[in-house]
C-alpha positions as CSV (number, residue, x, y, z in Angstrom):
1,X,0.0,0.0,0.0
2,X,2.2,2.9,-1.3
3,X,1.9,6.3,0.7
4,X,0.9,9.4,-0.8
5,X,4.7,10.6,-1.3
6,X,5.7,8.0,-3.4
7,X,2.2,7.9,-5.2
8,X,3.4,11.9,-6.0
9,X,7.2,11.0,-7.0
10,X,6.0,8.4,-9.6
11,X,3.0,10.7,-10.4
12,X,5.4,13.3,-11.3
13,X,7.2,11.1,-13.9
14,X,5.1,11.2,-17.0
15,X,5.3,14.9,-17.0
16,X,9.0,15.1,-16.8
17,X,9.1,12.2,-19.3
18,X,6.5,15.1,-21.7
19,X,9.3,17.6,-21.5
20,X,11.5,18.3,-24.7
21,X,14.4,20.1,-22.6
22,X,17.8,18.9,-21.1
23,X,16.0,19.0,-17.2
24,X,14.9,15.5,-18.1
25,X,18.3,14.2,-17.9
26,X,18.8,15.4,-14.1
27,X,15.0,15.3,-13.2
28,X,15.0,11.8,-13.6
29,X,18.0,10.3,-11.4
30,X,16.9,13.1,-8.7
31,X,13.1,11.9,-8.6
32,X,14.4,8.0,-9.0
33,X,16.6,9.1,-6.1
34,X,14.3,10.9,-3.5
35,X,11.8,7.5,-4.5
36,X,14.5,5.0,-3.1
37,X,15.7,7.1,-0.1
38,X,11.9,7.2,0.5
39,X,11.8,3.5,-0.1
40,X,15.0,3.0,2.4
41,X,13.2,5.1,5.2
42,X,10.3,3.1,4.5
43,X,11.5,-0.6,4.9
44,X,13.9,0.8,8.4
45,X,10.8,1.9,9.7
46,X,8.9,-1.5,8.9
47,X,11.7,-3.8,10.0
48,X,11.7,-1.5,12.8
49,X,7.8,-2.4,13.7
50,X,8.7,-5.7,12.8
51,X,11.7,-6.1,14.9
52,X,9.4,-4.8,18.2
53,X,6.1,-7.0,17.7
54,X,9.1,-9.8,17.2
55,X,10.2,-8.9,20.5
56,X,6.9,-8.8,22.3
57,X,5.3,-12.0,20.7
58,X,8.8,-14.0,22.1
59,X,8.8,-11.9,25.7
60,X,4.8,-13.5,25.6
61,X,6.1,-16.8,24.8
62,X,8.4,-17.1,27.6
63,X,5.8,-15.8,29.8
64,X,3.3,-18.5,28.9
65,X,6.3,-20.9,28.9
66,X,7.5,-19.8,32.5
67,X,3.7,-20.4,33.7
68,X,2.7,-23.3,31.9
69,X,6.4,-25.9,31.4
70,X,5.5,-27.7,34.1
71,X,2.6,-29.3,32.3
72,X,2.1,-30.4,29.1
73,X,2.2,-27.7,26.5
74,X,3.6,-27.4,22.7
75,X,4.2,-24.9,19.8
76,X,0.5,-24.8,18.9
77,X,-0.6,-24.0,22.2
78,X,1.8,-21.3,23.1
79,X,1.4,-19.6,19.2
80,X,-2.1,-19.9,20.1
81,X,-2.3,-18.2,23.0
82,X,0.1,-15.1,21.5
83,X,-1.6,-15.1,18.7
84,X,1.0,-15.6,16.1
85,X,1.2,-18.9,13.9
86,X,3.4,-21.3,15.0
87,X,5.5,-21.0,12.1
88,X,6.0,-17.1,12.9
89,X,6.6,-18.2,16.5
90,X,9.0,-20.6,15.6
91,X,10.8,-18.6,13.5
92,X,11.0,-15.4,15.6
93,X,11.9,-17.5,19.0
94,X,15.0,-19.1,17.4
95,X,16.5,-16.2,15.8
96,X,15.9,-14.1,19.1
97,X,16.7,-16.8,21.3
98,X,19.2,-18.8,19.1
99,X,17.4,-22.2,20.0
100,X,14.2,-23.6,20.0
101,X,10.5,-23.6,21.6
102,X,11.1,-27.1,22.4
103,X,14.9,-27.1,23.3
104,X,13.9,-23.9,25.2
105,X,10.9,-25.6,27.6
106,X,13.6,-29.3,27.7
107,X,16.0,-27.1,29.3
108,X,13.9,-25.5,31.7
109,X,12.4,-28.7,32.3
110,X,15.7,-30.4,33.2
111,X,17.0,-27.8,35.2
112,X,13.9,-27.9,37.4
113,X,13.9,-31.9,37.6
114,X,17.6,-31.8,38.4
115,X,16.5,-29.3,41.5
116,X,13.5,-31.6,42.9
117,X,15.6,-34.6,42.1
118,X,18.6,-33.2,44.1
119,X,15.9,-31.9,47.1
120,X,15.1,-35.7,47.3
121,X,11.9,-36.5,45.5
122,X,11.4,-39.4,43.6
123,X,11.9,-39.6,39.9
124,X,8.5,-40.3,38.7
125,X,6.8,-37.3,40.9
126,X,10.4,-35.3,39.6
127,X,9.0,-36.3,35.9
128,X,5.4,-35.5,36.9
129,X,6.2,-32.4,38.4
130,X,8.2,-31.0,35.0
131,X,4.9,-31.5,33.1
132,X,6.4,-35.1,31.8
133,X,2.9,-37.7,31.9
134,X,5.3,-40.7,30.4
135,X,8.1,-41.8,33.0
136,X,9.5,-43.3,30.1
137,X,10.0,-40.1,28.0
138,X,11.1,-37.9,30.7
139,X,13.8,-40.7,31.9
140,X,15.4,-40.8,28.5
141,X,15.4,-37.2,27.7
142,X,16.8,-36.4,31.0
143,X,19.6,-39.3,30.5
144,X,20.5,-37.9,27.2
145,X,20.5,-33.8,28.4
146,X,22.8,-34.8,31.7
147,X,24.6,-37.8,31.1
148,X,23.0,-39.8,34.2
149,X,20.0,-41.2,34.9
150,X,17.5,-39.3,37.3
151,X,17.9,-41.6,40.0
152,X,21.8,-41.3,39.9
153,X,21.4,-37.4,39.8
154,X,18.7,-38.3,43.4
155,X,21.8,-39.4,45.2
156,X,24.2,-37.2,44.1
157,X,24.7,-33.5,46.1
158,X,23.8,-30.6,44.4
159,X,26.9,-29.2,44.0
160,X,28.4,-31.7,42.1
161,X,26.3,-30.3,38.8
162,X,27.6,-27.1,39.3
């Protein structure tokens, strides 16, 4: 949808184009010019908006994410309740965040099992607790982020993961 400046500078055209005189031959490169510094203003200002409502719809994801990881959520869910297509969400979350919605909720998942495990409670309420509903899932997904399975990480001290 092209303002009314450059609607003018492209208006103006044909009329320069009409005239018989040597103008032409500077009139044209300077309108041509003042349309692509318009143009350049135009897209900064856009990937300016852009860049902001990028910014917002990941700062909403991690809030829904930092309420809701300990139960059972996904892509769709969190896009949903933003407002953006997962796609969009995707997109924006990894190139903000350099990783992914799901890589993103694993990790805070695994750091907060690694705490309750450490505290003493059992693996499967560790796995229910972190929004896990299969023992099995959470057991290898935890085994292949840390190394160690959860009950070994239940009997070590804290400390030692730091």
């Amino acid at each position: 949808n092209p303002g009314e400046k450059i609607i003018s500078l492209f208006g103006s055209l044909p009329e320069i184009l009409s005239e018989s005189d040597g103008d032409k031959s500077v009139l044209i490169p300077a309108v041509f010019s003042e349309i692509m510094v318009y143009l350049k203003k135009e897209l900064n200002r856009r990937v300016e908006i852009k860049h902001r409502s990028s910014n917002s719809a990941v700062s909403a994801a991690l809030k829904f994410i930092g309420k809701n990881y300990c139960s059972p959520i996904n892509l769709d869910m969190i896009a949903e309740s933003i407002g953006v297509s997962p796609s969009s969400l995707s997109h924006i979350f990894k190139a903000s965040l350099n990783t992914s919605v799901y890589r993103y909720i694993t990790n805070k998942r695994m750091m907060t099992a690694q705490r309750f495990l450490s505290s003493g409670i059992s693996p499967a309420a560790a796995a229910y607790k972190c929004g896990y509903s299969d023992y099995t899932v959470f057991y290898r997904a935890y085994k292949k982020y840390y190394g160690i399975s959860p009950e070994q990480t239940r009997r070590k001290p804290f400390n030692e993961f730091i």
